[in-house]
LUMLUMMI-828656 format. One record per residue (C-alpha): residue in one letter; x, y, z; residue number from 1. Coordinates in Angstrom, 2 decimals. Layout:
BEGIN
NODE,resn,c1,c2,c3,resi
NODE,A,X,Y,Z,NUM .
...
This chain:
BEGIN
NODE,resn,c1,c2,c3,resi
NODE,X,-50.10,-156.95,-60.92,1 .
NODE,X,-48.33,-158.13,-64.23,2 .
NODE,X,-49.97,-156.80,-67.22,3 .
NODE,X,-50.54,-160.21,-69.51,4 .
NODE,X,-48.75,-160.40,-72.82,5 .
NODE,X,-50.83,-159.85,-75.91,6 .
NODE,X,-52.86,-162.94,-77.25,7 .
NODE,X,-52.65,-163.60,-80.91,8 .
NODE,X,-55.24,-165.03,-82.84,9 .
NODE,X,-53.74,-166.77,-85.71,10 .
NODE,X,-54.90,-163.92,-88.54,11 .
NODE,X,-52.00,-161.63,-89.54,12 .
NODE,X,-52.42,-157.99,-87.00,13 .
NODE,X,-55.18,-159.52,-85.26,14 .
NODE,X,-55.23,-160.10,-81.78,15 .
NODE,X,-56.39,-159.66,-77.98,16 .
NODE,X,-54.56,-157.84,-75.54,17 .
NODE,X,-54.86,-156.03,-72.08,18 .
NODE,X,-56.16,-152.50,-71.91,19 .
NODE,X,-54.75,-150.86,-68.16,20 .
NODE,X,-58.12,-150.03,-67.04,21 .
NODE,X,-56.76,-146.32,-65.32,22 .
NODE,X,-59.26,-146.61,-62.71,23 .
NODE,X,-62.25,-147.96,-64.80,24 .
NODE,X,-63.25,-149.01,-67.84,25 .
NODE,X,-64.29,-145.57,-69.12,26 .
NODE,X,-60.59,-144.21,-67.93,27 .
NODE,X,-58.92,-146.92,-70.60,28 .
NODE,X,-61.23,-145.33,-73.22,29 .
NODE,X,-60.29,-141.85,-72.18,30 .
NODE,X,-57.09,-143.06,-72.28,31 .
NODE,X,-56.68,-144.02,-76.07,32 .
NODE,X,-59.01,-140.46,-77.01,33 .
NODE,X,-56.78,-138.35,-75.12,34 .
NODE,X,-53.57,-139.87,-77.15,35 .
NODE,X,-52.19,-142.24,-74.93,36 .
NODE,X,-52.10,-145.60,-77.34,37 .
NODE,X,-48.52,-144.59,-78.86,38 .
NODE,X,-48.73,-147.57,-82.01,39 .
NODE,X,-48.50,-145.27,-84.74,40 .
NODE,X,-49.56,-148.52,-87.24,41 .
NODE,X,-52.96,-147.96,-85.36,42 .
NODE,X,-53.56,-144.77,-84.13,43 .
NODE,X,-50.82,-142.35,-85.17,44 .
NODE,X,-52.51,-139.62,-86.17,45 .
NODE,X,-56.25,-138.75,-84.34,46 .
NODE,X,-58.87,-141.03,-83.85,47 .
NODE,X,-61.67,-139.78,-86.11,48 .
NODE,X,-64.80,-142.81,-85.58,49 .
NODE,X,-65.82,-143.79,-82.09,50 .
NODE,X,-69.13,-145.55,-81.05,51 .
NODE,X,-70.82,-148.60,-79.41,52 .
NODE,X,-71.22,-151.60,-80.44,53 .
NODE,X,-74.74,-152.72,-77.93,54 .
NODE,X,-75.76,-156.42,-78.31,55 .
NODE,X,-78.19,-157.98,-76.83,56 .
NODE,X,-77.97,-162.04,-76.09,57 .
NODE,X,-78.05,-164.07,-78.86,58 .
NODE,X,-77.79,-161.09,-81.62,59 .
NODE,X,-74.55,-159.50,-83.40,60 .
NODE,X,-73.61,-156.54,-84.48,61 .
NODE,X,-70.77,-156.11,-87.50,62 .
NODE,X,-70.75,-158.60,-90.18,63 .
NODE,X,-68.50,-156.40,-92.34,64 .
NODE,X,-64.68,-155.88,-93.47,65 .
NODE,X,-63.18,-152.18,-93.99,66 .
NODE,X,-60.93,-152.09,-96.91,67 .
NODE,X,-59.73,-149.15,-95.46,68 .
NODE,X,-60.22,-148.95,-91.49,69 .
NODE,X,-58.30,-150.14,-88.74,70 .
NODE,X,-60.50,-150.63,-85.53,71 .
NODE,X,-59.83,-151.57,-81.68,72 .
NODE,X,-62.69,-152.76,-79.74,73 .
NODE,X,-62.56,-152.04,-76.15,74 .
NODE,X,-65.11,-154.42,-74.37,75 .
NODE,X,-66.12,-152.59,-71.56,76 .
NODE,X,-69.29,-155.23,-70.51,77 .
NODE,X,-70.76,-158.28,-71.05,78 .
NODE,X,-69.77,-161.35,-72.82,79 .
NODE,X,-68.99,-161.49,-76.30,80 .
NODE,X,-68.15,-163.69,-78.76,81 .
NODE,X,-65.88,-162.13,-81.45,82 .
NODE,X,-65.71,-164.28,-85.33,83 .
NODE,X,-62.70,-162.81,-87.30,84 .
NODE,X,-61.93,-164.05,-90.84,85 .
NODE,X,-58.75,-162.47,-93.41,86 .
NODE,X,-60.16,-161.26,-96.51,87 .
NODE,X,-57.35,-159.34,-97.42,88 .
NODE,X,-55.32,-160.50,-100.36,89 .
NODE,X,-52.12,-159.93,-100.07,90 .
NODE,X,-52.25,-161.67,-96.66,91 .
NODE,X,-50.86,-164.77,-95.18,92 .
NODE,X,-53.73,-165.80,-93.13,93 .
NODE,X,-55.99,-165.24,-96.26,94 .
NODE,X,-59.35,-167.18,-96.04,95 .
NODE,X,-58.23,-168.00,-92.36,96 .
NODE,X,-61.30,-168.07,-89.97,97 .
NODE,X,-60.84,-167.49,-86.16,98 .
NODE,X,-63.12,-166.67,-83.13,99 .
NODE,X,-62.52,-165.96,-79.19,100 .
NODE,X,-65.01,-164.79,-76.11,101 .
NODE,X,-64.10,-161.93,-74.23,102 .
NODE,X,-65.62,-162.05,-70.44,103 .
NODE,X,-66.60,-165.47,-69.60,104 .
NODE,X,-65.06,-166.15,-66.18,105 .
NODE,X,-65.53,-169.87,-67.38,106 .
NODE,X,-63.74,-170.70,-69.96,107 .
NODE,X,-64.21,-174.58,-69.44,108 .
NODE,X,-68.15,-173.43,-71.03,109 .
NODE,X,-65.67,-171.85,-74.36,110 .
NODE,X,-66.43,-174.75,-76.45,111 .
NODE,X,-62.82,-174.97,-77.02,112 .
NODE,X,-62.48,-171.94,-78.11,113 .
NODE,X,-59.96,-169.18,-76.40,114 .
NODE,X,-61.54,-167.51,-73.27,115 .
NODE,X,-60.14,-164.42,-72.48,116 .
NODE,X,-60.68,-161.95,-69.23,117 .
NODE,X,-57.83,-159.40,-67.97,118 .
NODE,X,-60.46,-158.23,-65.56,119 .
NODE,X,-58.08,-159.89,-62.61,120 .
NODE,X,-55.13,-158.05,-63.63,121 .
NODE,X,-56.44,-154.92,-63.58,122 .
NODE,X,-57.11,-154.39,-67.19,123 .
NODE,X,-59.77,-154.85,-69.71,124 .
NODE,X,-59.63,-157.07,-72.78,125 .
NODE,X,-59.38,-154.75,-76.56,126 .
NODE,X,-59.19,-156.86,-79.89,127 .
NODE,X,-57.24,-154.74,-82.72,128 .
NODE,X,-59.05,-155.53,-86.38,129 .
NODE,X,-56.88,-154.46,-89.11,130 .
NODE,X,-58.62,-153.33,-92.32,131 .
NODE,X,-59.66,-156.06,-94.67,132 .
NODE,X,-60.66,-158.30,-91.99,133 .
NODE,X,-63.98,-159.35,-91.46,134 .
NODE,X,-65.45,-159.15,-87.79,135 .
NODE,X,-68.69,-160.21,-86.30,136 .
NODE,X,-69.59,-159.94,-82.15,137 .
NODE,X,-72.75,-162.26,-80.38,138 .
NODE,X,-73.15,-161.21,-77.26,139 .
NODE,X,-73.70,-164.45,-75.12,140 .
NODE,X,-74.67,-165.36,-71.37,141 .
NODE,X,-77.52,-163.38,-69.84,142 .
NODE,X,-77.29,-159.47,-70.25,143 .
NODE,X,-76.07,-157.47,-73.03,144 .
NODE,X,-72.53,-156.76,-74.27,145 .
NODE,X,-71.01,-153.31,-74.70,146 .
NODE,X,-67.70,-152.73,-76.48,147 .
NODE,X,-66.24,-149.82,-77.95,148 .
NODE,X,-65.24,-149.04,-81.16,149 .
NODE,X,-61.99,-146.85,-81.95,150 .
NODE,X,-60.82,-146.07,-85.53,151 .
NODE,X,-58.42,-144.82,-87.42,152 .
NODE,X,-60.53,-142.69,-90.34,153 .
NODE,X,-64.10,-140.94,-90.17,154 .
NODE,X,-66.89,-142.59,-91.02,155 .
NODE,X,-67.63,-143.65,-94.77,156 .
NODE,X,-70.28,-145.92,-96.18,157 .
NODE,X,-68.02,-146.51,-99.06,158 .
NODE,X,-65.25,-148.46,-96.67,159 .
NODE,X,-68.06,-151.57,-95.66,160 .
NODE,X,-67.80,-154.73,-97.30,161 .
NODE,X,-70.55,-157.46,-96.62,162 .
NODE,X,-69.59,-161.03,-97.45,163 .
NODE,X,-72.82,-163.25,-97.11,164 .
NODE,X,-72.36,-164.84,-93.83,165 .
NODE,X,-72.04,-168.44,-95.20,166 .
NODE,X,-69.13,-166.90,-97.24,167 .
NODE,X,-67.05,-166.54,-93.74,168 .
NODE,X,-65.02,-169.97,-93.42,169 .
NODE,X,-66.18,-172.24,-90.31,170 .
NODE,X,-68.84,-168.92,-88.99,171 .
NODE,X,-71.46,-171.51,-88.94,172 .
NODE,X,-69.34,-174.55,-86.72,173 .
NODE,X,-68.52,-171.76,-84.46,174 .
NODE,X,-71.99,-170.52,-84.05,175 .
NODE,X,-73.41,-174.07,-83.48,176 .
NODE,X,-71.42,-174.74,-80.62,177 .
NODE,X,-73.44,-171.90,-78.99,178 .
NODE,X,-76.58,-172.45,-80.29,179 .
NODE,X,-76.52,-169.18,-82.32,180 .
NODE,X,-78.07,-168.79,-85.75,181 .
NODE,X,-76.29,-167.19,-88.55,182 .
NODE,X,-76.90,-163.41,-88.75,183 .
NODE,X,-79.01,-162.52,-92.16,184 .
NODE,X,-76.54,-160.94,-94.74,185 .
NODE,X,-76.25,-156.81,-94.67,186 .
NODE,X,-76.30,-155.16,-98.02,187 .
C-alpha cells in the first residue's frame, strides 16, 4: 500500500504524518526507540522522555508548551482530538491556533475540522510538536485514547509553560463544536 504524504497543519514544524506500523502499533514505537526515525532535527541523538498520554472521554491531558522539547505523539488507540497553538516568537505562525482528530473513521462527524486515520494503509497516525508550541489532546467517542509520547531531552519541570487556557486563540470555538469544556489552567 502507498504510505500517505505527511499532513501539515498550518503552524511552522507541526504536522501529522504516517507511522509504518511494523506489524503493530507497539512495533512503530519500538521502531523510533531502537533508532529507526533518521530526522536528526527530531531525534538525532537518543530519545531520553517516553510515556503515555491516557485520556479518558471528554478529559485532556497536556495543556502546556516546552521551551525546550521537541515531542512526537504516536496514537496508538482511541480517538483524539489534538489543539496546537505557536507560542514561539520568532515564528511565522506566531499566535496561530490549529486542531485535528486522529482516529475517527468518520470524518463527516469532524466538525470541519481535519480527520485523519492511516490505519488503512498500514500505518498509524504520529503528530510532531516542536518546542514552543502549545498542545492539548480530548479524547472523544466512547473509550479512552492512548498515544505515546517521544522526546528529544529528559524530563525537567523547568521546560513546562502553562498559558491559561482562554489564552490559546480559538481553544474554546474548537471545543464547542464537541461539546467539551475548557480544561482548568495547570500551574
Amino acid at each position: 500500500m502507498p504510505i500517505l504524504p505527511p499532513i501539515e497543519l498550518g503552524i511552522a514544524g507541526c504536522r501529522l504524518e504516517p507511522q509504518p506500523l511494523f506489524g503493530d502499533a507497539t512495533g512503530g514505537v519500538q521502531h523510533i526507540l531502537s533508532g529507526g526515525e533518521k530526522n536528526p532535527q527530531w531525534f538525532g541523538g537518543p530519545i531520553l522522555d517516553v510515556y503515555a498520554c491516557f485520556s479518558t472521554p471528554g478529559t485532556s491531558r497536556g495543556g502546556h508548551y516546552h521551551p525546550v522539547l521537541n515531542e512526537l505523539f504516536e496514537t496508538v488507540s482511541g480517538t483524539s482530538l489534538w489543539i496546537v497553538s505557536d507560542f514561539r516568537d520568532d515564528s511565522p505562525t506566531k499566535g496561530k491556533t490549529a486542531a485535528c482528530i486522529i482516529g475517527w473513521k468518520k470524518p463527516a462527524d469532524a466538525h470541519g475540522l481535519p480527520c485523519h486515520t492511516f490505519e488503512g494503509e498500514g500505518s498509524l497516525a504520529r503528530l510532531r510538536i516542536p518546542a514552543g508550541v502549545y498542545h492539548a489532546v480530548f479524547a472523544l467517542g466512547t473509550g479512552p485514547s492512548l498515544s505515546v509520547a517521544l522526546g528529544t531531552t529528559g524530563f525537567d519541570a523547568n521546560d513546562y509553560r502553562y498559558p491559561a487556557p482562554e489564552d490559546v486563540p480559538g481553544m474554546k470555538e474548537i471545543l464547542d463544536r464537541f461539546g467539551l469544556k475548557m480544561p482548568a489552567k495547570k500551574t
